[in-house]
Biopython code that builds the backbone (N, CA, C, O; Angstrom):
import numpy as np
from Bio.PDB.StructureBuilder import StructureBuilder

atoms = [
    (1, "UNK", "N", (177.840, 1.860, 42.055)),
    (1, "UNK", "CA", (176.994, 0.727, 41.744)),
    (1, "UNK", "C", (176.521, 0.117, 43.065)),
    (1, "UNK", "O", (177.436, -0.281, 43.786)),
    (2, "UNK", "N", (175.628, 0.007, 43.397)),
    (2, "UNK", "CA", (174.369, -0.737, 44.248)),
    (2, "UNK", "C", (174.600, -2.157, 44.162)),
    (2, "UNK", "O", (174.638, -2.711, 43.063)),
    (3, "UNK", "N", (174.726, -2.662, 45.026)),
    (3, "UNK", "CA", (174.735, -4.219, 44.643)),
    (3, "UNK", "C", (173.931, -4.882, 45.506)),
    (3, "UNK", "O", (174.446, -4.979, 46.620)),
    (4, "UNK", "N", (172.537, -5.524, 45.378)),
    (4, "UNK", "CA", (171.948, -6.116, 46.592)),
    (4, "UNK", "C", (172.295, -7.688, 46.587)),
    (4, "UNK", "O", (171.973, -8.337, 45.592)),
    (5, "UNK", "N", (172.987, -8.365, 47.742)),
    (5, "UNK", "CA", (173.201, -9.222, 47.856)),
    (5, "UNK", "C", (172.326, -10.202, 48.516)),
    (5, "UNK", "O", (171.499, -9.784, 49.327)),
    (6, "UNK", "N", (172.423, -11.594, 48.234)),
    (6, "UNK", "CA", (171.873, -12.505, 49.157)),
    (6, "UNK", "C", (172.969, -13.648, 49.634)),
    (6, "UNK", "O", (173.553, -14.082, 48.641)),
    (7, "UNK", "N", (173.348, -14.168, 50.671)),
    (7, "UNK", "CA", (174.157, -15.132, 51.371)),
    (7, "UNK", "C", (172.842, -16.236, 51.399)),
    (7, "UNK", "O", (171.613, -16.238, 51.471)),
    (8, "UNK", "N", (174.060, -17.214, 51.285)),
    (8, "UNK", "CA", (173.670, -18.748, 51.784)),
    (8, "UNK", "C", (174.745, -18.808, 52.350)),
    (8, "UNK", "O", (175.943, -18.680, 52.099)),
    (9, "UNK", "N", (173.572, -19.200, 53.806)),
    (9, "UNK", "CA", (174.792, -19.701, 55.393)),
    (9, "UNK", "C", (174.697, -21.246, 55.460)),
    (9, "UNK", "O", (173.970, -21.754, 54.607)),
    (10, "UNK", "N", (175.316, -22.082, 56.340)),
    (10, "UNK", "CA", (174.918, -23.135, 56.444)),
    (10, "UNK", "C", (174.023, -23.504, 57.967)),
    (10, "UNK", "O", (173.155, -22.793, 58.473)),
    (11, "UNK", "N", (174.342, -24.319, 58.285)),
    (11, "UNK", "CA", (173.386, -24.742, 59.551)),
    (11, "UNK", "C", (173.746, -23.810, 61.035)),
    (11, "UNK", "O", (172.827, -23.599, 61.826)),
    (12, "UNK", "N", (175.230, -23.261, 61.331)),
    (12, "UNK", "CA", (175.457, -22.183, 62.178)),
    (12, "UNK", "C", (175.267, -20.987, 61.651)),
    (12, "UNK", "O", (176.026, -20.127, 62.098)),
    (13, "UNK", "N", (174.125, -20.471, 60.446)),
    (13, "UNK", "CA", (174.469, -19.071, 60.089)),
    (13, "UNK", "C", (175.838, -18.773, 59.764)),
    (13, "UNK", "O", (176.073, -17.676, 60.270)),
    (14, "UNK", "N", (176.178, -18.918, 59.566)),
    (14, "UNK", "CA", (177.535, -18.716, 58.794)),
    (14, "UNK", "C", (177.382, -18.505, 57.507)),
    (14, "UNK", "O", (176.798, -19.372, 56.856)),
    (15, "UNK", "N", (177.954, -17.105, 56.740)),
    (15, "UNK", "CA", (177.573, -16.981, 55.814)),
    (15, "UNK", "C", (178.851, -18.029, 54.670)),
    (15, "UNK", "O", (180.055, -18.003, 54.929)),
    (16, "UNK", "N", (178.445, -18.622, 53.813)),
    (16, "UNK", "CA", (179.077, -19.321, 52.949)),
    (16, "UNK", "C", (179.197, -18.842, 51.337)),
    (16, "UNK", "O", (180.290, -18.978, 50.788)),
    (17, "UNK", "N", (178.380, -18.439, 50.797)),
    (17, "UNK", "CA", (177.837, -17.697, 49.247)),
    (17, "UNK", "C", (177.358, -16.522, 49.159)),
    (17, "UNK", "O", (176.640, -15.989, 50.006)),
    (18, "UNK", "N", (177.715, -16.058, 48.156)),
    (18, "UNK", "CA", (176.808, -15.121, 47.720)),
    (18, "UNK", "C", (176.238, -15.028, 46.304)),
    (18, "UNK", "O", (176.881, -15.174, 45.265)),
    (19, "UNK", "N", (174.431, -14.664, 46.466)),
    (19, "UNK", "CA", (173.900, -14.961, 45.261)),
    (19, "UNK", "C", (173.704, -13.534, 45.042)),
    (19, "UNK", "O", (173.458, -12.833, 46.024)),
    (20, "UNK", "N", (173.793, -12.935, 43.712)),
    (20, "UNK", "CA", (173.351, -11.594, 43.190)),
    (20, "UNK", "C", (172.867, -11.923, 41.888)),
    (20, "UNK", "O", (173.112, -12.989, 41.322)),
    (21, "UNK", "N", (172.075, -10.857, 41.350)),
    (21, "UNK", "CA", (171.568, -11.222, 40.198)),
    (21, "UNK", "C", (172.363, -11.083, 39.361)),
    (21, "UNK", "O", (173.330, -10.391, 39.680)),
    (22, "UNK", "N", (172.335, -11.669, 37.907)),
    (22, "UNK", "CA", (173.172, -11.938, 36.857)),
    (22, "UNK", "C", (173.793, -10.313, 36.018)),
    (22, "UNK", "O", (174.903, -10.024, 35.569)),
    (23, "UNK", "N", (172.608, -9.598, 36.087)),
    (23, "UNK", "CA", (172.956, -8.145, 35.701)),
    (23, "UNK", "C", (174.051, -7.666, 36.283)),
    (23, "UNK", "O", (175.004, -7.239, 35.632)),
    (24, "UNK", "N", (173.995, -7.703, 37.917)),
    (24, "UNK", "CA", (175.143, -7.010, 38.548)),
    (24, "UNK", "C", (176.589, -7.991, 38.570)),
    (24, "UNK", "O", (177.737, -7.562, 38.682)),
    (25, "UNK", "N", (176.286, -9.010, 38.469)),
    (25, "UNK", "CA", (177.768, -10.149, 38.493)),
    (25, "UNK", "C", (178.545, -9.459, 36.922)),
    (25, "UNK", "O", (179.760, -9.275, 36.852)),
    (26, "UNK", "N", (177.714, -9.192, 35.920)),
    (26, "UNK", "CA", (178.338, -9.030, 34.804)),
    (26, "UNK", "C", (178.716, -7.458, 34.836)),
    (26, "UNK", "O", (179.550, -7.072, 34.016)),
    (27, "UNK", "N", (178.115, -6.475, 35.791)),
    (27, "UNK", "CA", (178.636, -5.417, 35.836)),
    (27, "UNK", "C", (180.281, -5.415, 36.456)),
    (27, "UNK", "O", (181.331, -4.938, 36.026)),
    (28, "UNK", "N", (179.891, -6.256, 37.770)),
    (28, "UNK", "CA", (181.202, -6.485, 38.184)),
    (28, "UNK", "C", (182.417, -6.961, 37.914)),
    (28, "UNK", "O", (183.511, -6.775, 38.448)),
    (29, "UNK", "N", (181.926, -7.858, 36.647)),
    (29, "UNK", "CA", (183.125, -8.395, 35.784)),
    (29, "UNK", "C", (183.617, -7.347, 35.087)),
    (29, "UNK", "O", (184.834, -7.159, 35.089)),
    (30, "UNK", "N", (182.548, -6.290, 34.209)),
    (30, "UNK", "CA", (183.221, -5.611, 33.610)),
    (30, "UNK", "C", (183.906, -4.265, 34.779)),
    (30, "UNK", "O", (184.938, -3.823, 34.274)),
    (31, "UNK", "N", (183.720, -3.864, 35.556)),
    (31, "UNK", "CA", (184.388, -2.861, 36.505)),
    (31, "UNK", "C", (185.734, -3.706, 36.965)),
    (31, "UNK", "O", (186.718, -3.009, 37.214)),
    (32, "UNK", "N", (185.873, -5.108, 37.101)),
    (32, "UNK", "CA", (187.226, -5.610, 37.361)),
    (32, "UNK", "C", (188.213, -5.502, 36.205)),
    (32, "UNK", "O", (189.414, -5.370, 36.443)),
    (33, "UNK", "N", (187.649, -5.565, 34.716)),
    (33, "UNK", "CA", (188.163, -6.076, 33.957)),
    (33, "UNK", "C", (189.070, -4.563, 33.330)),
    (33, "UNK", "O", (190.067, -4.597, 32.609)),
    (34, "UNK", "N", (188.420, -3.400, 33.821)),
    (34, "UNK", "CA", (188.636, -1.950, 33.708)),
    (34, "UNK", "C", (189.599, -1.919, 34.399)),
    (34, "UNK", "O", (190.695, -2.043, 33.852)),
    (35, "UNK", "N", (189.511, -1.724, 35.998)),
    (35, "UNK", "CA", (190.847, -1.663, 36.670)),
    (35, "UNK", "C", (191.844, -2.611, 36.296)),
    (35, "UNK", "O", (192.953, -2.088, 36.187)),
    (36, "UNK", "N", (191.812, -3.901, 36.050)),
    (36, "UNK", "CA", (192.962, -4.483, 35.550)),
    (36, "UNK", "C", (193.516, -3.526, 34.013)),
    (36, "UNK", "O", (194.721, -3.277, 34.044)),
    (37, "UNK", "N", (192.960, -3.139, 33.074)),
    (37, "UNK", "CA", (193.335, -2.627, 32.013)),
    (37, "UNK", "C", (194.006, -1.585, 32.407)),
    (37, "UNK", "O", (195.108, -1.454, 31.876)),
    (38, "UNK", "N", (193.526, -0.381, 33.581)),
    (38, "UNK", "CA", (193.730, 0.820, 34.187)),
    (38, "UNK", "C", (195.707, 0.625, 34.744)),
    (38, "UNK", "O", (196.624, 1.425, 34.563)),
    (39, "UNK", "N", (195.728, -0.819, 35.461)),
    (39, "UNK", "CA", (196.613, -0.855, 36.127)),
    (39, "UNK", "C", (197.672, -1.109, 35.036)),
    (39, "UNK", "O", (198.686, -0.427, 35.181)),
    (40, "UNK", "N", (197.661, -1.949, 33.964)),
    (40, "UNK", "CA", (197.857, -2.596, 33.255)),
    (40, "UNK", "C", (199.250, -1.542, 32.422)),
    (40, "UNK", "O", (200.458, -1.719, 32.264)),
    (41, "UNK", "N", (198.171, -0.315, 32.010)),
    (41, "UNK", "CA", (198.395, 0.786, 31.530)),
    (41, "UNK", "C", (199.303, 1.406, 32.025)),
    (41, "UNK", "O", (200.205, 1.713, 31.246)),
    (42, "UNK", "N", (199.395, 1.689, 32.980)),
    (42, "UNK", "CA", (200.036, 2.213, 34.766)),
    (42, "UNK", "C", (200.885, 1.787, 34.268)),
    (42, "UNK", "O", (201.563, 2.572, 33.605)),
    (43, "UNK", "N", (201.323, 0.266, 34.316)),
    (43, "UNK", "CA", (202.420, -0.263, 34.166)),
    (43, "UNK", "C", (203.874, 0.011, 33.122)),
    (43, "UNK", "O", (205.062, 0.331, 33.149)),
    (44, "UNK", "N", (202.618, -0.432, 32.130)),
    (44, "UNK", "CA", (203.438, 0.125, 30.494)),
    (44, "UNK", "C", (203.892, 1.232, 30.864)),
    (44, "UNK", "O", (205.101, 1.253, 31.092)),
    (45, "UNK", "N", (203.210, 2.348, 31.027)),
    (45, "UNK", "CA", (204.049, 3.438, 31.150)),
    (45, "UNK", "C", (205.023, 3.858, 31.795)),
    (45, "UNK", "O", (205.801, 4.783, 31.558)),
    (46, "UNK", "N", (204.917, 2.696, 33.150)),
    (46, "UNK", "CA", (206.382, 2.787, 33.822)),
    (46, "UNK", "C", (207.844, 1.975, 33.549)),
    (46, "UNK", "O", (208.960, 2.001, 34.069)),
    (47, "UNK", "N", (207.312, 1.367, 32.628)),
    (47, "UNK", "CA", (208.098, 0.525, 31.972)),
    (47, "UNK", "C", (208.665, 0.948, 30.758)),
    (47, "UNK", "O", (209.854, 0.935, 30.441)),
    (48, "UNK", "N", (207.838, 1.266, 30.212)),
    (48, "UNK", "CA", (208.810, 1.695, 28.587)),
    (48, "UNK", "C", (209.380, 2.496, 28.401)),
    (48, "UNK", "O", (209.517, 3.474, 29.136)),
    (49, "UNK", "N", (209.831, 2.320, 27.451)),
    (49, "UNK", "CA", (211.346, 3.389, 27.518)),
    (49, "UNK", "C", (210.554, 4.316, 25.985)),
    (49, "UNK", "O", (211.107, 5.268, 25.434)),
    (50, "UNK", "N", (209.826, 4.004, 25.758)),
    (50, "UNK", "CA", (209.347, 5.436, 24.722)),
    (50, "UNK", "C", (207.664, 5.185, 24.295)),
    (50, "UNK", "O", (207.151, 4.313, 24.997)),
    (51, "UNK", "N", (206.937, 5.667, 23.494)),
    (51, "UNK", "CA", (206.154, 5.280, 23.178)),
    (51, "UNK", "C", (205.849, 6.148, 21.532)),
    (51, "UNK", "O", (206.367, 7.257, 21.401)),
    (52, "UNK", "N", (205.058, 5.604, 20.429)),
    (52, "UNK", "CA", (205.447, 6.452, 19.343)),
    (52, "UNK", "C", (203.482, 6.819, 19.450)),
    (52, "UNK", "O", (202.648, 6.289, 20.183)),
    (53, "UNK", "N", (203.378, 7.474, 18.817)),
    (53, "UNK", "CA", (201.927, 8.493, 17.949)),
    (53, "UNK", "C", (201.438, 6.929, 17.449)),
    (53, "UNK", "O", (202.123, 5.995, 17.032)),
    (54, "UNK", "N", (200.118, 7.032, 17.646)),
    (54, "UNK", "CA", (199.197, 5.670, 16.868)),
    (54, "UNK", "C", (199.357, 6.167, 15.441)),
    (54, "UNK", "O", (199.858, 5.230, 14.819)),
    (55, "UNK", "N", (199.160, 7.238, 14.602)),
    (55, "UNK", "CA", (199.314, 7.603, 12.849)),
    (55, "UNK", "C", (200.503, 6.790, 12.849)),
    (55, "UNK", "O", (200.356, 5.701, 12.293)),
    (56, "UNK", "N", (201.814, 7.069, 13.397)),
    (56, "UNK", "CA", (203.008, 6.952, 13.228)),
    (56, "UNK", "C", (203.339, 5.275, 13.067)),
    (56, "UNK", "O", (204.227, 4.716, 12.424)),
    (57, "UNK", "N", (202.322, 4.751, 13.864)),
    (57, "UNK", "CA", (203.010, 3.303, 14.098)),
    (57, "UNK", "C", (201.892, 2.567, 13.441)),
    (57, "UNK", "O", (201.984, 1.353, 13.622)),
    (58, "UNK", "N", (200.574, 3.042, 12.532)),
    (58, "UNK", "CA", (200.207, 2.300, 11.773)),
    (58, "UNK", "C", (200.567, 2.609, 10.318)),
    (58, "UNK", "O", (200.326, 1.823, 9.402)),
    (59, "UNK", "N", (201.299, 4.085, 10.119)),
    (59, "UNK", "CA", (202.615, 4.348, 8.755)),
    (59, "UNK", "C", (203.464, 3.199, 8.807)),
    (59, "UNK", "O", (203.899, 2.497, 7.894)),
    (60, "UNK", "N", (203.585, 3.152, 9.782)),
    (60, "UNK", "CA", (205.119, 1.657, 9.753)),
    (60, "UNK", "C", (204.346, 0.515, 9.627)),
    (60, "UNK", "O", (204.841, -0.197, 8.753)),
    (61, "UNK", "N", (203.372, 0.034, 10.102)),
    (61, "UNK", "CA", (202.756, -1.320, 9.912)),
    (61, "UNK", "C", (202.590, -1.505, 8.541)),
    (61, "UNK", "O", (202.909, -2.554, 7.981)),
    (62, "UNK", "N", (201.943, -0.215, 7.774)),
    (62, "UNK", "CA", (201.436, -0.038, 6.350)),
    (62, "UNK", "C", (202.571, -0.063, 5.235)),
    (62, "UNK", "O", (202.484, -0.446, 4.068)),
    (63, "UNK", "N", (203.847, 0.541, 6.042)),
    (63, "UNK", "CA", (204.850, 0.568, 5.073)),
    (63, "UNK", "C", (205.814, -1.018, 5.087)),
    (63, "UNK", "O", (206.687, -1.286, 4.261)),
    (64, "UNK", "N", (205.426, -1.826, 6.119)),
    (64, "UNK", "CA", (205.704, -2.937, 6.447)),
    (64, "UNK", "C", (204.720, -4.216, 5.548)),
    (64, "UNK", "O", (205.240, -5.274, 5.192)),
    (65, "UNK", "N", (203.621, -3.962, 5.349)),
    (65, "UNK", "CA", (202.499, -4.309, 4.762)),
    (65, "UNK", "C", (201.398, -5.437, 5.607)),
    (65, "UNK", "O", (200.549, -6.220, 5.180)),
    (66, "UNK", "N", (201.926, -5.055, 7.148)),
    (66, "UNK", "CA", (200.766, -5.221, 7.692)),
    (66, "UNK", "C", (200.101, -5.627, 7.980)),
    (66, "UNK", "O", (199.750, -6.735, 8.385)),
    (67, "UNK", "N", (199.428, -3.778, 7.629)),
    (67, "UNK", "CA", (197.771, -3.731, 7.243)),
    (67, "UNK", "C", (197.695, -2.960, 6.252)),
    (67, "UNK", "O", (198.681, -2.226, 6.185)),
    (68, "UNK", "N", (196.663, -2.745, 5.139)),
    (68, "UNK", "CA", (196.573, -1.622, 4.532)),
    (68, "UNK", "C", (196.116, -0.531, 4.946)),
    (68, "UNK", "O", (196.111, 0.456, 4.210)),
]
sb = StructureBuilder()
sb.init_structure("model")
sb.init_model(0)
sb.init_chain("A")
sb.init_seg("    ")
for serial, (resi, resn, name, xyz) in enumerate(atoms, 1):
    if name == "N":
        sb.init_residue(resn, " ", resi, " ")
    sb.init_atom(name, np.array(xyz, "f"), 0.0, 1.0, " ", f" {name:<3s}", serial, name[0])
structure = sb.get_structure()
């Protein structure tokens, strides 16, 4: 992804902001919001101690009543 930026500096040039257009700010939200899920994932899996089949664990929700 391309991102063309614009800065607002203040009176020494110093850059202070950055303005981008609204298209790419919302791309970037969603590409952050991916790696957090990505890592997220990462995690669970290093963490749990098992994991069951999605059929399997919406049989139990259903036989629980759930969901239908």
């Amino acid at each position: 992804m391309v991102i063309q930026t614009e800065y607002l500096i203040d009176q020494k040039g110093k850059k202070k902001s950055v303005v981008l257009p609204i298209r790419n700010y919302v791309k970037l939200l969603e590409h952050l919001e991916d790696m957090e899920d990505a890592l997220d994932l990462k995690k669970a899996k290093k963490d749990a101690k098992d994991f069951i089949d999605f059929g399997k664990f919406t049989a139990k929700l259903k036989k629980q009543g759930c969901i239908q």
